[in-house]
N, C-alpha and C positions, 0 to 999 in steps of 0.2 A: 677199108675201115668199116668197124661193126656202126651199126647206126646207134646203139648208147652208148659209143663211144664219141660219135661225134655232137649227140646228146650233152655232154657231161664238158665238152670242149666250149661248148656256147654259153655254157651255164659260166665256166668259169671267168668267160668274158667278159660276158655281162658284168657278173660280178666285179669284174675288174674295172671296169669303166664305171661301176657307180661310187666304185670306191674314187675316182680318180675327179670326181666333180661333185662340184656343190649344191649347183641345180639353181632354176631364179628364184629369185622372189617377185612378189606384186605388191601393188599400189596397199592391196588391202595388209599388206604387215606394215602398215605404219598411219599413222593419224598425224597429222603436224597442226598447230596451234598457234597464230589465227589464222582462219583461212577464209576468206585469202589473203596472204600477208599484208604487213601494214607498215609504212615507214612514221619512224616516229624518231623525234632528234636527230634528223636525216642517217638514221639508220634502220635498217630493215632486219627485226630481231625473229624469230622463230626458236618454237620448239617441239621436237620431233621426238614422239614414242614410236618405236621401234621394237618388231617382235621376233627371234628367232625361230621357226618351227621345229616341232619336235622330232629328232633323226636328222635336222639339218646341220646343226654342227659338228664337223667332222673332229676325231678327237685331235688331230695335229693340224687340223686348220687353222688361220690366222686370217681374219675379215677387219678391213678398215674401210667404215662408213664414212662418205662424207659428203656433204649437201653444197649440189652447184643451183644458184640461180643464173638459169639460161635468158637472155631476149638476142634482141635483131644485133646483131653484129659481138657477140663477146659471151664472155658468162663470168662467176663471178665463183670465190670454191668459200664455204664456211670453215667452221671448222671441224675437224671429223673425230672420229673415237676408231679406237682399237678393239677387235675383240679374240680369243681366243679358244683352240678346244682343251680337252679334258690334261691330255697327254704334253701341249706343249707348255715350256718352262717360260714364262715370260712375267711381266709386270701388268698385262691387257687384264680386260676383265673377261673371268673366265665361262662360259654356257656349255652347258651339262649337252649328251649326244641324246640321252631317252628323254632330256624334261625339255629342251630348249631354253629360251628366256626372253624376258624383256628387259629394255632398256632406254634411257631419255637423254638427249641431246638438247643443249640447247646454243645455238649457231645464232650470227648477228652477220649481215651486210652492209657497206657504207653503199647509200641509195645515190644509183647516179639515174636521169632521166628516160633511158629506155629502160630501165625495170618496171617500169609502170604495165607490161605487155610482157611478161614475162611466165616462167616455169621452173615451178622448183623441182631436183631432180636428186634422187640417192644414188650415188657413185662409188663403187666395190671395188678395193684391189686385197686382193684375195691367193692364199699360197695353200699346198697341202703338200705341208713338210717343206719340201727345197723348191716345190713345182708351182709355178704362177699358174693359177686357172681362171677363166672369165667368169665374172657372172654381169648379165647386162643391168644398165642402170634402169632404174625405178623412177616414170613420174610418179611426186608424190605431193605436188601442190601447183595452184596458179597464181600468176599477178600480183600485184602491189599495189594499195589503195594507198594513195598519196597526195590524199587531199594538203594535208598538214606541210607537203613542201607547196603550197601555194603563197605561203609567208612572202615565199622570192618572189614574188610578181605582186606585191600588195605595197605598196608606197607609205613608207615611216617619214613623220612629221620630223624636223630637224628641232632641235631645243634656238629658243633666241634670249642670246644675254637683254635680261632687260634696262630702264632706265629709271633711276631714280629723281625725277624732275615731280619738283611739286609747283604748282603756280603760286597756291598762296600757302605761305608758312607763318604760322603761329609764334611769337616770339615774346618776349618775359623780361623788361628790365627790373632790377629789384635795387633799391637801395635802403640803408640804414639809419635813424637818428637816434644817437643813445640818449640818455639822461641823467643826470645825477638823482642822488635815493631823495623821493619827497619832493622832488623837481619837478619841471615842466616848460620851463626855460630852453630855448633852441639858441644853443652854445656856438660862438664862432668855428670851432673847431670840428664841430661837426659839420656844417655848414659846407666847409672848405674839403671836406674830404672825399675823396676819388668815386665812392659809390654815387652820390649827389650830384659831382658833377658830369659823370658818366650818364647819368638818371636828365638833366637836363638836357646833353647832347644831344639823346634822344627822342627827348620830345622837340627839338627845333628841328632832328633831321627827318620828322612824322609828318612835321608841319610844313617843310618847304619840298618834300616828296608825295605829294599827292597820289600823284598816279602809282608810285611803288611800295609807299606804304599806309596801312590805315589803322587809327586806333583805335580798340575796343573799348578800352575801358582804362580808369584811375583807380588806384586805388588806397584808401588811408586806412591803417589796421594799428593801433597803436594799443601797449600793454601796461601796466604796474605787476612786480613781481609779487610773489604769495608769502609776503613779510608783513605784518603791520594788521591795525583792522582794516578790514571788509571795505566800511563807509571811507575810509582816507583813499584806498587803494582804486575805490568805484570812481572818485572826482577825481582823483591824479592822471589815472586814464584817461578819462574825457579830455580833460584839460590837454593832454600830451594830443590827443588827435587833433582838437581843435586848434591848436597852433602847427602843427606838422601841413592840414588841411590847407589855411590860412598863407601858410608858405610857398605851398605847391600852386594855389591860384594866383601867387602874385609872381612864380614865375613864367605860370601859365599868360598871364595880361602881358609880363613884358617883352614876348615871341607872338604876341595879338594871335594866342591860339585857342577858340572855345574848346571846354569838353566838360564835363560832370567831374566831378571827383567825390566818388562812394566812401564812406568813410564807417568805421566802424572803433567799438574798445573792448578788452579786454582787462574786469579789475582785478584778477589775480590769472598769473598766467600758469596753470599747473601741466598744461599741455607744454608749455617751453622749457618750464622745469624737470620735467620728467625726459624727456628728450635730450636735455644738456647734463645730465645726470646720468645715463643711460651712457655717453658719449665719451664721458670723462674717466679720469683718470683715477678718481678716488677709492680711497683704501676700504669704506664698508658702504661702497654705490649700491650692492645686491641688500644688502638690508634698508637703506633708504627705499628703496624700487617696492620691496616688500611691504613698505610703510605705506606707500603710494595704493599701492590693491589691497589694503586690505581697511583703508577708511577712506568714506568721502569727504566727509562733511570739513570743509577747509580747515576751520580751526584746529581740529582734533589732527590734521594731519600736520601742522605748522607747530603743535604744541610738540608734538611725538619726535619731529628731527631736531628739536630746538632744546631737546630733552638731549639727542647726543654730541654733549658738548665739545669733544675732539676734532670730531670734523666740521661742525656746525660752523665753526670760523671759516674754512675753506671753501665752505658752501655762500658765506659772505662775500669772500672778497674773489671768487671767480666762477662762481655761478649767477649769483641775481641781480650784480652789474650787468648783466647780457638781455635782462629781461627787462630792462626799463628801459624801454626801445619804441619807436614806431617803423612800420615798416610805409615803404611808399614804392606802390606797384606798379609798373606801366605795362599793359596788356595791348600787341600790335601786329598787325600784321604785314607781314613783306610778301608784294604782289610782284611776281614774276611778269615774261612778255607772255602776251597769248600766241595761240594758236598761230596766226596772222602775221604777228611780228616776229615769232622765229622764223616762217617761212619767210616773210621780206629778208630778214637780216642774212637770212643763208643766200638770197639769192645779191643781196649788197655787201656782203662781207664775214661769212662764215666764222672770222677768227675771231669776232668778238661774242660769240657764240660759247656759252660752256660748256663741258664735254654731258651734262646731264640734256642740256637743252637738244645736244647735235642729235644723240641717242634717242632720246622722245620723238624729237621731228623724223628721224629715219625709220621708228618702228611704227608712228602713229599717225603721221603727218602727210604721208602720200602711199597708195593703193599701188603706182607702180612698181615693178620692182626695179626696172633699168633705172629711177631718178632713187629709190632706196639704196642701189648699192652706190650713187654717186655720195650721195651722204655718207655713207659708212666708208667708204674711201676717202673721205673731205677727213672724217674722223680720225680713221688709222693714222692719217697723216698730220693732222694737228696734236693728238693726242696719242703719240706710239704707244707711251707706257700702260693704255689701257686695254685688255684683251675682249671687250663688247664687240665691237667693229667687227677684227676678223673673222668672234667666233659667226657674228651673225651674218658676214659676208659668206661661210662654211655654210650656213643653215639654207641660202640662199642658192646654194651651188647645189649642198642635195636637195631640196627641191625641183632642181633643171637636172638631175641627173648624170652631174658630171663631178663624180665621184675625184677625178684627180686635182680640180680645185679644190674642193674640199677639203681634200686630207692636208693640202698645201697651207690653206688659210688656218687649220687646226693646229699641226706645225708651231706655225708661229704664231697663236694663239696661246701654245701652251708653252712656249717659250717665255710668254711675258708672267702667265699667271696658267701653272699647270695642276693645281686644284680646283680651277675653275669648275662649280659645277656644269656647268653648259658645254663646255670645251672636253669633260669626258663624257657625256653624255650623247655628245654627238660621235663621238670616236668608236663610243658602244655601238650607235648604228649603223654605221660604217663596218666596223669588225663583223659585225651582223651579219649584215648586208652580203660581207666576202665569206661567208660561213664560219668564224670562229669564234666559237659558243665560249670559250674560255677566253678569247681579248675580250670578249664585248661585258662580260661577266667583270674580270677585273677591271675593267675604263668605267662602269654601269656602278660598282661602289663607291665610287666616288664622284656618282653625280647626282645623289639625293638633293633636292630643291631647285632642279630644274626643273624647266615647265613640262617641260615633256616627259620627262621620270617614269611618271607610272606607264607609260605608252609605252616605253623602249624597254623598259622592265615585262607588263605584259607579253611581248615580241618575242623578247628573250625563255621567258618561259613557253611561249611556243616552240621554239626553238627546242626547248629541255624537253618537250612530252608535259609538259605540267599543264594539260588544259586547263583542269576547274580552277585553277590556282591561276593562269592566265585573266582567264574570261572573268574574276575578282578583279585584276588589274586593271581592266580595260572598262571595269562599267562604269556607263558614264560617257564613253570616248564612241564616236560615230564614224567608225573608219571599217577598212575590208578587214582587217588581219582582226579587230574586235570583234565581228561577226563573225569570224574564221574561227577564234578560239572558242566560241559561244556551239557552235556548230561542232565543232571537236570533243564541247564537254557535254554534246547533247542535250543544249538548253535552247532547243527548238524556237520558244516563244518567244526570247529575248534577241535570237538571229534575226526573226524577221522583222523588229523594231528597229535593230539598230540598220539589220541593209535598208528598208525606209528612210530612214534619218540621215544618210549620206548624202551631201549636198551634193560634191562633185564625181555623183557616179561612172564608174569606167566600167572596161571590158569584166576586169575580177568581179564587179559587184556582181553584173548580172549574171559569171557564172558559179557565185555562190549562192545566189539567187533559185539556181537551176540544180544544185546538189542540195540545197534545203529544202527544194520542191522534190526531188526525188526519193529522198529519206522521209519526207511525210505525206508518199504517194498521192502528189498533187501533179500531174501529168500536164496536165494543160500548161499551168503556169510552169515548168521544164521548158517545154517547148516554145514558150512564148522569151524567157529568159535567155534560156540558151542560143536563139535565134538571136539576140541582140548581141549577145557574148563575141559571135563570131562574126558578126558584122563589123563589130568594135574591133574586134582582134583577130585575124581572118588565122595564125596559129592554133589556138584556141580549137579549132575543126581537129586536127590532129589526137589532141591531146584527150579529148570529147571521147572521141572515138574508142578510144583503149581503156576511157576512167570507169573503172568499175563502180564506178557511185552509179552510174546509167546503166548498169549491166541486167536489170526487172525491164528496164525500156527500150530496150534493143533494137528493134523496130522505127519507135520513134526516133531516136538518135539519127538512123541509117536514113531517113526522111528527110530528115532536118541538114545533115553535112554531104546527103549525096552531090 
């Protein structure tokens, strides 16, 4: 064979085989966005521009891109794109063979915990024409900063139904003494009737209750209606109080009970008028009313309705009999047991106990928690139909961490009363707790005015990605996950107030302690934090290791968990 013929046979080869591949790509056609990724609403979202080079798409090639996050044991595939050359008939997108092109992706993974040590990688399955040809994959990113799943290791406060026990209640008896017009005279009939001697009851059961009850005050308020003159209306009043008074002390003397009795009158009552006017039923009330604002000066207003003579009768005979009146006030208070005597009483006999008093004494009354859930189980059990108990024996349970009590005591919590705020609110955390952003969201509506709301709401939006909207919830609140969110939303100076203010510091404080010292290149204090972290939490070393929050500290770290 001549030698350019064997020339001309290699050329064709070549040619042939360049035809018959695509060739790789590198790291540098593609930029992916954040790097290094981020999990956020325990998901791990990216997005990748992608460039194809010019003469690399073949005209009947078909390329489908698609993003694996690789770590130790697994990987994980996004989602991928199509693309297509000149010549083939498809629905992909299509990239020219002389211009190339670009293109953007945007892929999402659901974040499980070896991602945190991980690599992102562009994965080709690739044809030319009918013929599958390789091209290798592309690292094209690393690791997963995942601070924000540290939520799950940060301890949610459980909501506690509360108690409405007051010691001392304020209480109001009120009775009546009418009068006839131009009167002053205390009528038998009055005398006899149910509000008076309801009104005495009470001052004999003030008087032989010392310890339970105590009275503030008497009181005598007696009126003339706004009929007649001025000067008749000023002495009629008086008179009406001074006898009403005069009554009250003598039956104050015959229960030998001292007290003052305040007394006061009113000679035309246009305060009672206008109010019983107001109230009624009459055919031109809205023009009397109007009469009433727009004069003061009494006569001129008594002239004006007495001018309309139609209804002026029915203002006679069922409105200003009502206003020739004294009132007589008993102002007292009902003193509950204290402190002392609920706790005797539960330790003597719980069931004379009200369900407000059982509820106080079990939220307020004792620091333990083993003699607090005895109370709240004294509760459940005298008092089933109320859902406080359970839910706070629930609150009790997720505080020890033992999530299937809990869900038990909520149950039947929300069996009795399944609007409970507190009983969804704890159900929020719980849902949480198991990652479902959607229970805890819907249980979390319907638990506005529980104690802990803004907390689990906070939580929750960690949960969503919504830091700065989070760390609004939370301020205020001295816990890890609020320092977490504050830290997420890059509000540096308010983190290291709140990890300060944590009473019951644990392992997570100090290493959020040790990621807020890293992000504000304070090294020392890293080191010193994150040393406790792992002492607290000997896991904790693992997790160190791989968190790209310490990836500037490298060294240090390697020191610190060797």
């Amino acid at each position: 064979m001549q030698k350019s013929q064997i020339v001309l046979m290699a050329a064709a080869v070549v040619a042939l085989s360049s035809c018959s591949k695509l060739g790789k790509l590198s790291s540098d056609n593609f930029t992916v966005t954040p790097t290094p990724l981020e999990a956020i609403g325990g998901q791990v979202p990216a997005t990748i521009n992608g460039t194809f080079p010019v003469k690399y798409m073949k005209k009947k090639a078909v390329v489908t891109v698609t993003p694996v996050l690789k770590y130790q044991g697994g990987e994980a595939e996004g989602q991928g794109a199509t693309f297509q050359g000149e010549k083939v008939e498809g629905n992909a997108t299509t990239i020219q063979y002389k211009v190339g092109g670009t293109y953007t992706m945007k892929t999402n993974f659901a974040y499980i915990e070896p991602m945190l040590s991980s690599e992102l990688y562009a994965r080709f399955d690739a044809k030319l024409g009918k013929k599958t040809v390789s091209i290798p994959e592309v690292k094209i990113g690393y690791g997963v900063l995942a601070t924000a799943q540290l939520l799950d290791r940060c301890n949610m406060n459980g909501s506690t139904a509360p108690d409405a026990y007051q010691r001392i209640i304020a209480q109001k008896q009120e009775a009546n003494i009418k009068f006839l017009i131009n009167q002053a005279n205390l009528r038998a009939s009055e005398l006899n009737s149910v509000s008076i001697k309801d009104l005495g009851k009470i001052l004999k059961e003030i008087n032989d209750n010392a310890e339970t009850r105590a009275l503030q005050n008497i009181e005598v308020s007696a009126y003339a209606s706004p009929d007649g003159r001025y000067e008749l209306n000023e002495k009629l009043a008086q008179k009406r109080q001074d006898v009403s008074s005069d009554y009250l002390k003598g039956e104050l003397n015959k229960i030998q009970m001292k007290a003052d009795v305040d007394t006061k009158y009113t000679a035309e009552d246009w305060d009672g008028f206008q109010e019983l006017i107001s109230k009624s039923n009459l055919q031109d009330k809205e023009i009397i009313l109007r009469v009433l604002s727009m004069y003061q000066e009494p006569e001129e207003r008594e002239q004006q309705i007495s001018n309309m003579s139609e209804v002026y009768t029915d203002i006679k005979e069922s409105i200003l009999p009502e206003l020739r009146r004294a009132r007589l006030i008993v102002n007292y208070e009902v003193i509950g047991r204290s402190d002392d005597q609920i706790l005797a009483q539960f330790q003597q006999d719980p069931s004379k106990l009200s369900v407000e008093e059982m509820i106080y004494g079990a939220n307020k009354l004792t620091k333990d928690e083993g003699e607090r859930k005895q109370w709240n189980e004294a509760i459940a059990k005298q008092y089933p139909s109320d859902y406080r108990s359970l839910n706070n024996m629930a609150q009790q349970a997720i505080a020890e961490g033992n999530v299937a009590a809990a869900n038990n005591y909520l149950k039947q919590a929300a069996n009795v009363s399944k609007n409970a705020p507190e009983v969804n609110t704890n159900l929020a955390l719980l849902a949480l707790k198991d990652g479902d952003v959607n229970a805890a969201e819907t249980y979390l509506a319907k638990g506005s005015g529980s104690d802990t709301f803004k907390e689990i709401l906070g939580n929750l939006n960690i949960a969503k990605g919504n830091y700065t909207q989070a760390a609004n919830d939370l301020a205020g609140v001295s816990s890890n996950s609020a320092a977490l969110a504050q830290i997420l939303a890059k509000d540096y100076t308010a983190a290291k107030k709140t990890l300060a203010a944590i009473k019951n510091a644990d392992a997570i404080t100090s290493y959020l302690q040790a990621i807020l010292a890293a992000r504000t290149g304070d090294a020392n204090t890293l080191a010193t934090a994150l040393k406790s972290a792992i002492q607290q939490d000997g896991t904790l070393a693992a997790r160190a290791a791989k968190d790209l929050e310490f990836a500037k500290f490298a060294s240090t770290i390697k020191s610190i968990i060797k």
